[in-house]
KEKEDO-964961 format. One line per 3 residues: number of its first residue (from 1); for each residue x, y, z of C-alpha. Coordinates in steps of 0.1 Angstrom, whole numbers, plus 5000, padded with zeros to 4 digits. Example, Ala and Ser with C-alpha at 12.3 -4.5 7.8 and 13.67 -1.06 7.14 Angstrom:
BEGIN
1	5123 4955 5078 ~ 5137 4989 5071
//
This chain:
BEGIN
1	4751 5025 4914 ~ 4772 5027 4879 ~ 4811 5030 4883
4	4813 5063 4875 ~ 4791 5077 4906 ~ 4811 5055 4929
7	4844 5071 4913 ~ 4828 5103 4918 ~ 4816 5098 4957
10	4851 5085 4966 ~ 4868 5112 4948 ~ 4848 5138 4964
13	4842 5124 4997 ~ 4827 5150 5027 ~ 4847 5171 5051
16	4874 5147 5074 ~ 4860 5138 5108 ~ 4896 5125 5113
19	4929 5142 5117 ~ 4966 5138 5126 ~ 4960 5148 5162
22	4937 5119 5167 ~ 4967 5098 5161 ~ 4976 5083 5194
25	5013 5083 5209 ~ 5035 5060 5189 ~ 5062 5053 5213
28	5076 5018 5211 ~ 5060 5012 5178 ~ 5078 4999 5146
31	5068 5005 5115 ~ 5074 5003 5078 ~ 5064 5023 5050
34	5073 5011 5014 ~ 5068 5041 4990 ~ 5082 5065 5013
37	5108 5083 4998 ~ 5077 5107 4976 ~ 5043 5114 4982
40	5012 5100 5001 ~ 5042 5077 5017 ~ 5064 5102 5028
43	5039 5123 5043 ~ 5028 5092 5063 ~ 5063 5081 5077
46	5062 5119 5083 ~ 5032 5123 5108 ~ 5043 5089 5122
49	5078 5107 5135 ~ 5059 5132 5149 ~ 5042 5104 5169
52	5072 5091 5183 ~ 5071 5059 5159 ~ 5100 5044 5146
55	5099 5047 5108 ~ 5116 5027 5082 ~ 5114 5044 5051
58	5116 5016 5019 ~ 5128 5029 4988 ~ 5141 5017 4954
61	5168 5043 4950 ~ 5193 5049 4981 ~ 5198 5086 4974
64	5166 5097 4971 ~ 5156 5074 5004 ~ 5187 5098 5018
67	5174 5128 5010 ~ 5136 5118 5023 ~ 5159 5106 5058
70	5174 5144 5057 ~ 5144 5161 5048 ~ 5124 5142 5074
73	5148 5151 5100 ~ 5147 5185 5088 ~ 5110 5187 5091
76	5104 5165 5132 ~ 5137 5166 5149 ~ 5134 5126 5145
79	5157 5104 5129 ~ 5140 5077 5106 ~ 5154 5046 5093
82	5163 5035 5051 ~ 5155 5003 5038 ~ 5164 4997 5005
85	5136 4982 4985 ~ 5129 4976 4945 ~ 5091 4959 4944
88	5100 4956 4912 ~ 5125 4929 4917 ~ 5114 4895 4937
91	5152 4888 4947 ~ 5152 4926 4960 ~ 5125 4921 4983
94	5139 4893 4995 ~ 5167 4911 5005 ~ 5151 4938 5018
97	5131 4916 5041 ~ 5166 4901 5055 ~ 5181 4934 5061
100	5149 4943 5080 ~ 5148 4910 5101 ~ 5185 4915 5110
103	5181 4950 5124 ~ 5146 4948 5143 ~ 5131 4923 5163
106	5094 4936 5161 ~ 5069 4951 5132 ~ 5042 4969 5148
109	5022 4982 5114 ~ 5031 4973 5075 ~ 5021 5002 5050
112	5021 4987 5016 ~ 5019 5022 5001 ~ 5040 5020 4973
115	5028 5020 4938 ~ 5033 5028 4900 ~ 5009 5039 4877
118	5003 5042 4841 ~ 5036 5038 4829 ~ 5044 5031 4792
121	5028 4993 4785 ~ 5063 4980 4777 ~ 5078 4985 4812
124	5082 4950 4828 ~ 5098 4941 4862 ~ 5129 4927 4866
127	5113 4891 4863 ~ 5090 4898 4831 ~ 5054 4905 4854
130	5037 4936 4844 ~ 5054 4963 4861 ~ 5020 4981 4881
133	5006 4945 4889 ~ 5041 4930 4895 ~ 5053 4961 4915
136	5021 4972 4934 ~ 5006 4934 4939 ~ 5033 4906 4938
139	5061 4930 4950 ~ 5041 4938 4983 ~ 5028 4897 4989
142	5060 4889 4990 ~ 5074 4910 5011 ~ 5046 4909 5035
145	5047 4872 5036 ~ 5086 4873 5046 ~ 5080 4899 5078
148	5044 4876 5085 ~ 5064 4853 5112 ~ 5078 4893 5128
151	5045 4906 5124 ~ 5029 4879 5139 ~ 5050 4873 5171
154	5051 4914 5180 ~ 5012 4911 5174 ~ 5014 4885 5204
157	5039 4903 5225 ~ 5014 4932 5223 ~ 4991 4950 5250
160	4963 4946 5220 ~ 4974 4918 5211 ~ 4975 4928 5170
163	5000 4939 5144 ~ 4987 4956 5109 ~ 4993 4955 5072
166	4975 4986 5058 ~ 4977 4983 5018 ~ 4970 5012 4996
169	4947 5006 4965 ~ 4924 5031 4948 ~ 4889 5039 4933
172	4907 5030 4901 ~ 4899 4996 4910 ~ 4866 4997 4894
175	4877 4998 4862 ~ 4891 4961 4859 ~ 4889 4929 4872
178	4917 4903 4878 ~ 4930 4888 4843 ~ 4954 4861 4853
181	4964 4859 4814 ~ 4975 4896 4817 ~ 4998 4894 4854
184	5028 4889 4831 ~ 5038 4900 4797 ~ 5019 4882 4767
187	4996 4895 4739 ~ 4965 4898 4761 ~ 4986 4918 4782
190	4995 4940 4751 ~ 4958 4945 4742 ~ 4951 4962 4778
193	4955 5000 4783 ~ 4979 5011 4812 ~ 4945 5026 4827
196	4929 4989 4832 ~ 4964 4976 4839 ~ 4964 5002 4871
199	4925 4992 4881 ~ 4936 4953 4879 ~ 4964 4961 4903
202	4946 4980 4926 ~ 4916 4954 4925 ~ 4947 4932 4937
205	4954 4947 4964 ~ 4918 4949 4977 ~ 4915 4909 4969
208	4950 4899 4984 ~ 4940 4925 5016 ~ 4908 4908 5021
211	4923 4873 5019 ~ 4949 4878 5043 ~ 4923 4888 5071
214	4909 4858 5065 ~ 4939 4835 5065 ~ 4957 4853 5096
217	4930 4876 5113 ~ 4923 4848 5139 ~ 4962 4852 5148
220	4963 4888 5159 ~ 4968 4902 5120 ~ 4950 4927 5113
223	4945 4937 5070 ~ 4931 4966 5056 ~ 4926 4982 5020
226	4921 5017 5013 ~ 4918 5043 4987 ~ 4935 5074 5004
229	4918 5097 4980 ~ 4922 5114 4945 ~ 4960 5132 4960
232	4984 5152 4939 ~ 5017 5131 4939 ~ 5045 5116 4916
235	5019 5090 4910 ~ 5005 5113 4883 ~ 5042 5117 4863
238	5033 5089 4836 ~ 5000 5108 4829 ~ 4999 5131 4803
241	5001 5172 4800 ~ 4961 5175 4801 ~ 4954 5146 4830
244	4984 5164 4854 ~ 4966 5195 4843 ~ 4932 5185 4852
247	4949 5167 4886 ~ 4963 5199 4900 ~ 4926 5212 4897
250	4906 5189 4917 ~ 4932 5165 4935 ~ 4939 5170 4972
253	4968 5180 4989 ~ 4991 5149 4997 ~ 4985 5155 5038
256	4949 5146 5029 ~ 4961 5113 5012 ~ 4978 5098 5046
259	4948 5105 5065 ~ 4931 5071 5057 ~ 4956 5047 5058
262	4969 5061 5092 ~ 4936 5058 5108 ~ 4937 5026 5095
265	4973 5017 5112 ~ 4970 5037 5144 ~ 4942 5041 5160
268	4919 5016 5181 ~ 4892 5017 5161 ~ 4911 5004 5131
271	4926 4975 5152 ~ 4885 4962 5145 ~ 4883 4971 5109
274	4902 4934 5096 ~ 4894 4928 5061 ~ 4877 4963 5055
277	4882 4987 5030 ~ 4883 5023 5033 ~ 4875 5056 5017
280	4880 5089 5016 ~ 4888 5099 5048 ~ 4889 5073 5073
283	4855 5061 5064 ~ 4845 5026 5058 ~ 4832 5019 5020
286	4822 4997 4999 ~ 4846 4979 4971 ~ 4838 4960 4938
289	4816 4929 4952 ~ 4837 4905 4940 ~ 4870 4920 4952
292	4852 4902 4983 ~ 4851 4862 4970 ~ 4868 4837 4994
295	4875 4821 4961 ~ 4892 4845 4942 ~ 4912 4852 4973
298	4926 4820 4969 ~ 4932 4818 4937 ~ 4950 4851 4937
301	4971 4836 4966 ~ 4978 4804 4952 ~ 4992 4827 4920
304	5012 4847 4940 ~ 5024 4816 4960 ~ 5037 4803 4927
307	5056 4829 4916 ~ 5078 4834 4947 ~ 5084 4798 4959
310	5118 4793 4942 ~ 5132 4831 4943
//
């Protein structure tokens, strides 16, 4: 099947089986959402309120992680929790991940939801990476492998006996394969459009979702990718007037975004779906086939290793 008809089948997927009231009761659950001061994040941290989770919303900018704290509260009555979080800077996640480890003493579920795309090609990170691979790939390893020792041990001290990391990719991810020359800034880098930069990112997450399972599914983690669906969000604000034009034709509303990834982190039959990836909505599907290899997993993991071993 060419790219294009599997871009089209995901972005057009058939009518949800799944929705918000299958969610189970949350109570006694803690989770984190990065991303979820906008969008497809704040809609999730949303419904999980509702649910009677407790929610840490992570952020990059404190006042607009304030607002999303008043607005939630606003919206369920329930009280949800900032961390303050730039994915964008290594030595702020590492921060991040102290804070959170001071204040909480288990993790229930990990959304990796935050992302960036298509921003102007000379936006770096704070530490020279390509800001959508940097801040959607090497931003989230890194702080899921601080909050892996919390996630593991509530995974143990649990009825089920798991703990999830749910990480949010895309169909985009068809469009480009990982190019290690390109992961920080550097002519070949240069020669990429912010289009393929995006895909390799979210191919990233897919390969660095699938090699967790396999490094930590025998301890009780369990790792999921997902594209949550062609959504209307600030995701689109780099885009130009035509793209955003064409997005608020045929995109979904945001609530249909969430739907995926909270299947994924809530209910019992995602606690079986380690190393999956999902579609469109809360459907199993069917990635890039080598978004899949045991080797490029590892070589993607030894890369990231690298890169945050002295922060």
């Amino acid at each position: 099947m060419s790219v294009i008809l599997w871009v089209l089948r995901e972005l057009f997927p058939p009518a949800t089986q799944f929705t918000v009231d299958d969610i189970p009761d949350m109570s006694g659950k803690v989770v984190l959402v990065t991303g979820a001061s906008a969008g497809i994040g704040k809609e999730t941290a949303r419904v999980l309120l509702t649910k009677n989770a407790k929610v840490w919303v992570a952020a990059r900018d404190q006042s607009k992680g304030e607002a999303t704290l008043r607005e939630l509260k606003e919206r369920t009555g329930k009280e949800a929790y900032l961390l303050k979080l730039n994915l964008a800077n290594l030595k702020s996640v590492k921060e991040a991940a102290a804070e959170f480890l001071s204040k909480e003493t288990r993790l229930d579920v990990l959304f990796n939801n935050a992302g960036v795309a298509t921003p102007p090609n000379d936006l770096l990170t704070d530490d020279g990476y390509d800001l959508q691979f940097g801040t959607n790939v090497l931003g989230h390893f890194y702080i899921t492998k601080l909050l892996t020792p919390l996630l593991l041990a509530t995974g143990k001290s649990s009825p089920d006996g798991i703990a999830r990391v749910v990480n949010t990719s895309s169909n985009a991810h068809w469009f480009s394969g990982l190019h290690f020359d390109t992961f920080k800034d550097g002519p070949a880098r240069r020669k990429m459009s912010g289009w393929t930069l995006y895909g390799q990112s979210k191919t990233g997450n897919i390969v660095f979702s699938a090699e967790l399972a396999r490094r930590l599914g025998d301890q009780g983690l369990v790792s999921t990718s997902l594209n949550p669906g062609g959504i209307k969000s600030e995701l689109q604000r780099h885009s130009g007037i035509f793209a955003q034009m064409l997005a608020s034709i045929f995109l979904y509303d945001v609530s249909f975004g969430a739907l995926t990834q909270l299947y994924a982190g809530t209910t019992s039959d995602g606690a079986t779906l380690n190393g999956k990836y999902l579609v469109p909505w809360a459907r199993i599907g069917d990635p890039r086939e080598d978004t899949q290899d045991p080797q490029l997993g590892k070589e993607l993991w030894t890369w990231l290793e690298e890169q945050v071993e002295s922060v």
